[in-house]
C-alpha positions in Angstrom: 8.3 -16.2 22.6 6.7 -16.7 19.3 5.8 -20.3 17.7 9.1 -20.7 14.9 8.0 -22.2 11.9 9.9 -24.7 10.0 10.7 -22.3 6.8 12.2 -19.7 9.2 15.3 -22.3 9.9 16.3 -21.7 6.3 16.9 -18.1 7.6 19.5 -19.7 9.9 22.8 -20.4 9.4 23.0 -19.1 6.3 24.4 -16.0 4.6 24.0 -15.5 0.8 20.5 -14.6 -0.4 19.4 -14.0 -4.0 16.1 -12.4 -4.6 14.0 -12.6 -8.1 12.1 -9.6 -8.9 14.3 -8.0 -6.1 12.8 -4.2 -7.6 9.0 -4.8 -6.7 7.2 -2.8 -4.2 6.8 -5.7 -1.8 10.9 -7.2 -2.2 13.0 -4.1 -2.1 12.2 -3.3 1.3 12.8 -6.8 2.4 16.1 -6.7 0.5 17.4 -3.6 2.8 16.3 -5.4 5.9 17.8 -8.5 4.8 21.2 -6.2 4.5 20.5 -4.5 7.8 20.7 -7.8 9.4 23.9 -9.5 8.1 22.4 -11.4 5.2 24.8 -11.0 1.6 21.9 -9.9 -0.3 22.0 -9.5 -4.2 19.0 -10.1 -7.1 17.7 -9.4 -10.3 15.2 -7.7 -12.0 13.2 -7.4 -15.7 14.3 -4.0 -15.8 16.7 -1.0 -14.4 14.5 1.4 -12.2 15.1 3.8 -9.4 14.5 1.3 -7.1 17.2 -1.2 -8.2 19.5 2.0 -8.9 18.3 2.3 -4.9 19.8 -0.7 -4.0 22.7 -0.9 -5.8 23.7 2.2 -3.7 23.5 0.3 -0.2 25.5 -2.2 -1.8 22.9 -5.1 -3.3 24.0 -6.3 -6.2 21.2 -6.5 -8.8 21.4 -8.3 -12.2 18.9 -6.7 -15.1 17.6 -9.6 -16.7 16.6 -13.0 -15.2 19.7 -15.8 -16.0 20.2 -19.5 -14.0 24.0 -17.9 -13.5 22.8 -15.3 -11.1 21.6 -17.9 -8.7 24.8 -19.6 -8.3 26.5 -19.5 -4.9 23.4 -18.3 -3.4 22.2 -20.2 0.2 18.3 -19.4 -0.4 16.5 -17.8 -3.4 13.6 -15.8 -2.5 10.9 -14.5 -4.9 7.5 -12.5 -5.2 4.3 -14.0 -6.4 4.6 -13.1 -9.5 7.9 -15.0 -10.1 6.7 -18.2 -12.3 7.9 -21.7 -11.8 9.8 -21.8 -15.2 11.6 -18.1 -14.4 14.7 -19.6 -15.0 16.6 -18.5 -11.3 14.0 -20.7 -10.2 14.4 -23.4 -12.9 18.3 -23.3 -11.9 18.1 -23.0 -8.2 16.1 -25.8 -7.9 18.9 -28.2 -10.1 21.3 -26.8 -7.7 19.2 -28.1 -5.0 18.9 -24.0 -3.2 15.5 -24.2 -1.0 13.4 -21.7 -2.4 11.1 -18.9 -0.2 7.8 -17.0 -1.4 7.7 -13.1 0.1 5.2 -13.5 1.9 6.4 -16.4 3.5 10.0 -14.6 4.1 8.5 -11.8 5.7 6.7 -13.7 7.9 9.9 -15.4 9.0 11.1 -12.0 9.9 8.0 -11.1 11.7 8.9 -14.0 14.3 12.5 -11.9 15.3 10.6 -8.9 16.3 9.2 -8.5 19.8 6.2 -5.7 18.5 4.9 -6.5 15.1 2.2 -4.2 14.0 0.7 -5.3 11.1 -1.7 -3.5 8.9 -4.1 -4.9 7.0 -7.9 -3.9 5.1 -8.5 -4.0 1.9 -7.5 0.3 1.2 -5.2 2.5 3.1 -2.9 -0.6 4.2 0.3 1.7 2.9 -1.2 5.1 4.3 -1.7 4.0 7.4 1.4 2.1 8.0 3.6 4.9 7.0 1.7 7.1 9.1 2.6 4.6 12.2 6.2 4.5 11.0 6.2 8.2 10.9 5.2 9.0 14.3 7.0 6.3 15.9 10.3 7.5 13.9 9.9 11.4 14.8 9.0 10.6 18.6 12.3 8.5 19.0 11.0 5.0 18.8 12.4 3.9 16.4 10.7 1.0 14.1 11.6 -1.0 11.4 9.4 -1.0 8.5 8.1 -2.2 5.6 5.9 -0.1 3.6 4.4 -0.9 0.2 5.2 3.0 -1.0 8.0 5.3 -0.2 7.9 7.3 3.0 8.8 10.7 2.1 10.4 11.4 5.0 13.2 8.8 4.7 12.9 8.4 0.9 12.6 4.8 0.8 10.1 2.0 1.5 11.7 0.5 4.5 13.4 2.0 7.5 15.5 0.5 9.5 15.0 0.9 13.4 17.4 -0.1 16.6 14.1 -1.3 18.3 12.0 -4.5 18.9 9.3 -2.9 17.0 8.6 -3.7 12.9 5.4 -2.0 11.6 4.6 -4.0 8.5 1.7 -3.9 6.1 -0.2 -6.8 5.8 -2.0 -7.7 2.5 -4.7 -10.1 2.4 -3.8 -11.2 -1.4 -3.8 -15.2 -1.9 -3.6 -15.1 1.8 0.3 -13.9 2.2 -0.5 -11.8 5.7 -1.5 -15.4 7.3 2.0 -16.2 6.8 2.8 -12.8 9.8 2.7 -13.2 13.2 1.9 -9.8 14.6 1.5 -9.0 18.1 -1.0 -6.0 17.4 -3.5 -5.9 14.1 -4.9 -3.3 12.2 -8.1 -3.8 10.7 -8.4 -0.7 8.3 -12.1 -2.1 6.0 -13.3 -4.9 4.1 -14.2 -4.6 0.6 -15.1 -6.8 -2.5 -11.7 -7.1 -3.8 -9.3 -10.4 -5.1 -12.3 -12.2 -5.4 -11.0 -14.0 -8.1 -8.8 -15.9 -5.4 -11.0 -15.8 -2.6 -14.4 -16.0 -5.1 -16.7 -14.8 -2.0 -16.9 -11.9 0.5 -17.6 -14.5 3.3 -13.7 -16.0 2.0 -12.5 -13.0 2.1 -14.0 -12.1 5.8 -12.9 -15.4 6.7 -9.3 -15.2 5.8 -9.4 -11.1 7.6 -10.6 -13.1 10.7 -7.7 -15.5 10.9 -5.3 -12.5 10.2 -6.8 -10.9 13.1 -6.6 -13.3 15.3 -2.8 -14.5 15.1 -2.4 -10.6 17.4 -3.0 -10.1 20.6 -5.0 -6.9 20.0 -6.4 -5.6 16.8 -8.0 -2.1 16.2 -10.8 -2.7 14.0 -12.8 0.0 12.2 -16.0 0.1 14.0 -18.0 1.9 11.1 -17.6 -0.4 9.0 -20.5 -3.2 9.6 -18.6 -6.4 7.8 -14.8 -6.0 9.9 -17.1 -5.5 12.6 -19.2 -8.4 12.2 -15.3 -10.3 10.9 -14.0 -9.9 14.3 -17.0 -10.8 16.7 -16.4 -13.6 19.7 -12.6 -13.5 19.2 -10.3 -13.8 21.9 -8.4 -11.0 20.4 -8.6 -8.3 22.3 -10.6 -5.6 19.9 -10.9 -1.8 20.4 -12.4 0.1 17.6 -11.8 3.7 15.9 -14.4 5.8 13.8 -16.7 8.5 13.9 -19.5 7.1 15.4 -19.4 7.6 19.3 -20.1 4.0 20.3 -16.1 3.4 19.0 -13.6 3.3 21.7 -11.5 5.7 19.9 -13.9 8.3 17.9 -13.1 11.4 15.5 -14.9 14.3 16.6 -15.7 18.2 16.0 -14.5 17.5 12.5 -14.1 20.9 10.5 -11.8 21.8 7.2 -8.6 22.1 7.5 -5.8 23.6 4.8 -4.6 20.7 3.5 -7.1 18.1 4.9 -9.5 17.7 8.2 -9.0 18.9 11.4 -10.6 16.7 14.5 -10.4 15.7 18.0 -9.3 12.1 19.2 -12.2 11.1 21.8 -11.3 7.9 24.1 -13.9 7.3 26.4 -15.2 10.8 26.4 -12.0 12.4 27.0 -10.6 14.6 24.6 -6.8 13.5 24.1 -6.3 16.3 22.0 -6.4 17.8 17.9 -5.1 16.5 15.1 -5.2 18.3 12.0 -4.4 15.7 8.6 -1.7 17.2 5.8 -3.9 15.1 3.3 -7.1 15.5 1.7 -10.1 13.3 2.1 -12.7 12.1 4.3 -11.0 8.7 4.7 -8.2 10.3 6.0 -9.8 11.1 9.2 -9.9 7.1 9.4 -6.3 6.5 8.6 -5.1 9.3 11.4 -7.3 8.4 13.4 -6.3 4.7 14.1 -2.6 5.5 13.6 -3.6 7.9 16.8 -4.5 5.1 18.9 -2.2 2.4 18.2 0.8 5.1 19.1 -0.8 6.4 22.2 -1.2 3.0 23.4 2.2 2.5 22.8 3.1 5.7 24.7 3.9 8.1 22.1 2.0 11.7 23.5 -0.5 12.8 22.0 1.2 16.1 21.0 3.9 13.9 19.6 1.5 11.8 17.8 -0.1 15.4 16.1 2.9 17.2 15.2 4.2 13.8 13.4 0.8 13.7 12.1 0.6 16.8 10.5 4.0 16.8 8.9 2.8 13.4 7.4 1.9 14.5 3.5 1.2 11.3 2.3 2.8 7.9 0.8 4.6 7.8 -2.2 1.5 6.9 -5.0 -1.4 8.3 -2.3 -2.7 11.8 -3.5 1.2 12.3 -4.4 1.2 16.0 -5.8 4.0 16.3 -8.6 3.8 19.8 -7.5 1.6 22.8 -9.7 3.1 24.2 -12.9 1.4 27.2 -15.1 -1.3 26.8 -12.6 -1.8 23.6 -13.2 -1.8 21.1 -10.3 -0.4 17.1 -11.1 -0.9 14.4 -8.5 -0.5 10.9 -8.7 -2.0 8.6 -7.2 -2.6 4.0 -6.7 -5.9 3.9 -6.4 -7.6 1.2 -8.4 -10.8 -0.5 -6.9 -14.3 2.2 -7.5 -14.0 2.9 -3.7 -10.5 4.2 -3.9 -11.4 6.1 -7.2 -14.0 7.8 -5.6 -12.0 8.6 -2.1 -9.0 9.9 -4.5 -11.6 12.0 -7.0 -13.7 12.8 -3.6 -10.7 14.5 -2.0 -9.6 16.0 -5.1 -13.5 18.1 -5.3 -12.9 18.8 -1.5 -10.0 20.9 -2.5 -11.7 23.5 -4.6 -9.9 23.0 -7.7 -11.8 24.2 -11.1 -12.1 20.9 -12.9 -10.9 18.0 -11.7 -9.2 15.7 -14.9 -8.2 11.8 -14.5 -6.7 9.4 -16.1 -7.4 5.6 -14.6 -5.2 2.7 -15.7 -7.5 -0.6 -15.1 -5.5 -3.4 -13.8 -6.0 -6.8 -14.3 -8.8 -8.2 -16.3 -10.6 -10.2 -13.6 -10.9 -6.9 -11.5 -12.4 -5.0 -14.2 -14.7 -7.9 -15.1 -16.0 -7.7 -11.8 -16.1 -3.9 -10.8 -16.1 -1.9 -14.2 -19.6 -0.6 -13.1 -18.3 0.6 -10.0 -15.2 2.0 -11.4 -17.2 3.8 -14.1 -19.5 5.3 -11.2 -16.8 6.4 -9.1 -15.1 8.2 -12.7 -18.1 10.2 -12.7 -17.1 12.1 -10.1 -14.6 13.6 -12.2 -14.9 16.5 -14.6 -13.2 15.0 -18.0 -11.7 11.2 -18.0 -9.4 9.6 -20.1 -8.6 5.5 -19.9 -5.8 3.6 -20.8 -6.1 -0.5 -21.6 -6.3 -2.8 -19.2 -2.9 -3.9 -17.5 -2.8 -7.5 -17.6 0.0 -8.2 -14.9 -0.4 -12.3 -14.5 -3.8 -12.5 -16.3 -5.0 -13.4 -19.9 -8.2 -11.5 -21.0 -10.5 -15.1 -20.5 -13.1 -12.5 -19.2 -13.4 -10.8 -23.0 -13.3 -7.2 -21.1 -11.5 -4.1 -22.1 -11.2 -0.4 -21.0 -14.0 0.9 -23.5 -16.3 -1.4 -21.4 -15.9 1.6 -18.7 -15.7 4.5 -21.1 -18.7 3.8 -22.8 -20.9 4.2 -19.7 -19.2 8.2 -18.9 -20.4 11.1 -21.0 -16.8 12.6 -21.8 -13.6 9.6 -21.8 -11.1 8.6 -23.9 -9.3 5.5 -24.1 -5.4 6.4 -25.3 -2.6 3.8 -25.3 0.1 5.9 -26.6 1.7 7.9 -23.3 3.2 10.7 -25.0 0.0 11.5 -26.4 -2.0 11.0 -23.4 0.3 13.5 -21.6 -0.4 16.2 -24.4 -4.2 15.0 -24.8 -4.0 15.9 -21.2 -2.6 19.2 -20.9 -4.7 20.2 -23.7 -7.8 19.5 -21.2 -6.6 21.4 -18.5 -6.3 25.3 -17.4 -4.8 27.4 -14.8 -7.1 26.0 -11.9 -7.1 22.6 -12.6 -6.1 19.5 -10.9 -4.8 16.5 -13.1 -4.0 13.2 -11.4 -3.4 9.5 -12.6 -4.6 6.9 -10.6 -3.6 2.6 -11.2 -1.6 0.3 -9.8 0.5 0.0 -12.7 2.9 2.5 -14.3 0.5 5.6 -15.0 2.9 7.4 -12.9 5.0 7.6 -15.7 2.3 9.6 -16.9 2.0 12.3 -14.1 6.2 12.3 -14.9 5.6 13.6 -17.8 2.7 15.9 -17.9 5.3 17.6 -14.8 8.1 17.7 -17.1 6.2 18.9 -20.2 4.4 21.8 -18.4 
């Protein structure tokens, strides 16, 4: 039975909840559980997308705009990080006297009604990895609930509901939020030198991966990687690693090119428990497939099930998500936006033979690109031609003086273009019959990768 904490009895005996900023990536999945599980769910957002269009078609009532009137009647008002203390929902709810939840802090009540959480966390592939869990346990009948930071093609949304005791949630380590989960079984996917602006050193940010880690009762940890090694050592924790060094317990081996992405065999303990052959590019997909492997076979999925799910898997909505190829032309879109993402998604992109490979990054937030515009500018140069857009600020002022020329000044060939419409053309100017274009941000370059599509 797992420890209740006192914020979950607000979930209790209640049943109208209003959620602000109910159309972000991390709310609208919790607003479709929330429905699943009884709760009169409605919210608002700054603006009408296909996600709120999304819920307004199961039956969530969303308000476009934020207004102290939507709150009213509501039991609990839940909201994302980026919700202020003067939004005015929250301004109002609180006169009313409604308690108030963060996300993070919601989820994690909802965590605590599940008898298998899986959560996922590392600072990349967090949303790859945990759709390619959900995947295989939805097509081999096990059916999870889940909540997934990017759509799942094959359900077309970013949660699934599931009939069993089993949520598969991904876990992010920003201003601590996964501390608030209680999963039975951890993923540990990488550490890297990200949100250092909150957590100001890497030995923080191990810290904080360590505590995650051990709130589960097991946690597959990527053995290749020296620091979530080093994170999870002397733990009572059960560990059992995955790479493609032999020493893991679960290793990647024979690796050749595949199609679409690498083929390999899944070594436990020297057996062979069989082939898996990736439906996405890049070398840190053999990672990703690989630990999503051995979490299902140890929860009794076969390892021909596990495969066959595997290889049907062709990727999360914003991860190397290919628009399709027009005049020749291929368009992909994808969220990458710290230098060692760039250079996986760039990386793949060369693996794929393509004649010239043409990006467009959108840097996000101004502390990041304070911090890593070196590294991002590196991992640009793996690309053939680069254009920039500015810097998205999200919750940031620029207090760091940075902006995106600081990054195209250290490539040979890249543009920096505000204007989208003439980004898109500046775009298919650059590119031939051959050619790969893909966006990559964690903003709304997407938009761009629309458009380029529909233009062509």
């Amino acid at each position: 039975m797992k420890e209740i904490r006192e914020t979950d009895r607000l979930l209790n005996g209640i049943k109208k909840i209003h959620m602000v900023g109910i159309g972000g990536s991390g709310m609208c999945p919790l607003a479709e559980i929330l429905k699943s599980m009884g709760y009169d769910v409605s919210g608002s957002d700054s603006i009408k997308t296909e996600k709120t269009d999304y819920l307004e078609s199961i039956g969530i009532k969303v308000f476009i705009g934020q207004n102290g009137k939507n709150v009213e009647g509501a039991e609990l008002l839940a909201f994302s990080a980026a919700i202020p203390n003067d939004n005015p929902e929250r301004v109002r709810a609180k006169e009313l006297g409604i308690p108030q939840m963060e996300r993070s802090v919601l989820l994690g009540a909802i965590t605590r009604k599940y008898d298998n959480v899986i959560g996922v966390s590392g600072t990349h592939g967090k949303t790859t990895v945990t759709s390619m869990i959900t995947q295989i346990l939805l097509l081999n009948k096990m059916e999870p609930t889940a909540v997934i930071g990017g759509k799942l093609p094959i359900s077309g949304t970013s949660a699934v509901i599931g009939n069993s005791q089993t949520l598969v949630c991904e876990s992010c380590e920003f201003v601590d939020s996964f501390l608030e989960f209680s999963p039975d079984i951890s993923v540990l996917l990488n550490i890297d030198n990200d949100h250092l602006d909150y957590f100001k050193t890497m030995e923080n940010l191990s810290a904080s991966f360590r505590k995650f880690v051990s709130l589960s009762k097991v946690s597959y940890v990527n053995g290749d990687d020296d620091l979530a090694l080093k994170t999870v050592q002397n733990l009572e924790t059960k560990v059992i690693t995955f790479g493609m060094n032999k020493t893991n317990d679960y290793y990647a081996d024979n690796i050749t090119d595949g199609k679409f992405g690498f083929k390999f065999d899944v070594m436990k303990g020297g057996e062979n428990l069989g082939s898996v052959e990736m439906h996405v590019p890049g070398k840190h997909n053999i990672y990703n497939g690989l630990v999503s492997f051995a979490v299902c076979y140890d929860m009794g999925v076969s390892p021909e099930g596990i495969a066959d799910a595997l290889y049907k898997f062709s990727g999360a909505g914003r991860r190397f998500e290919v628009y399709g190829t027009f005049k020749g032309i291929t368009v992909v879109d994808d969220y990458a936006h710290h230098p060692t993402e760039i250079k996986a998604t760039l990386n793949a992109a060369k693996s794929l033979n393509y004649n010239k490979v043409i990006a467009v990054f959108q840097p996000y937030t101004f502390s990041r690109v304070a911090l890593l515009k070196d590294g991002m500018a590196d991992a640009l140069k793996i690309a053939d031609k680069v254009f920039l857009t500015p810097i998205v600020a999200s919750r940031e002022k620029n207090i760091y003086g940075v902006s995106s020329e600081d990054i195209a000044v250290q490539l040979n060939d890249a543009t920096v273009i505000g204007d989208y419409d003439e980004l898109a053309k500046r775009m298919i100017e650059s590119a031939n019959d051959g050619d790969i274009i893909i966006t990559m941000g964690a903003g709304d370059i997407y938009k761009i990768a629309k458009k380029i599509s529909e233009s062509l």
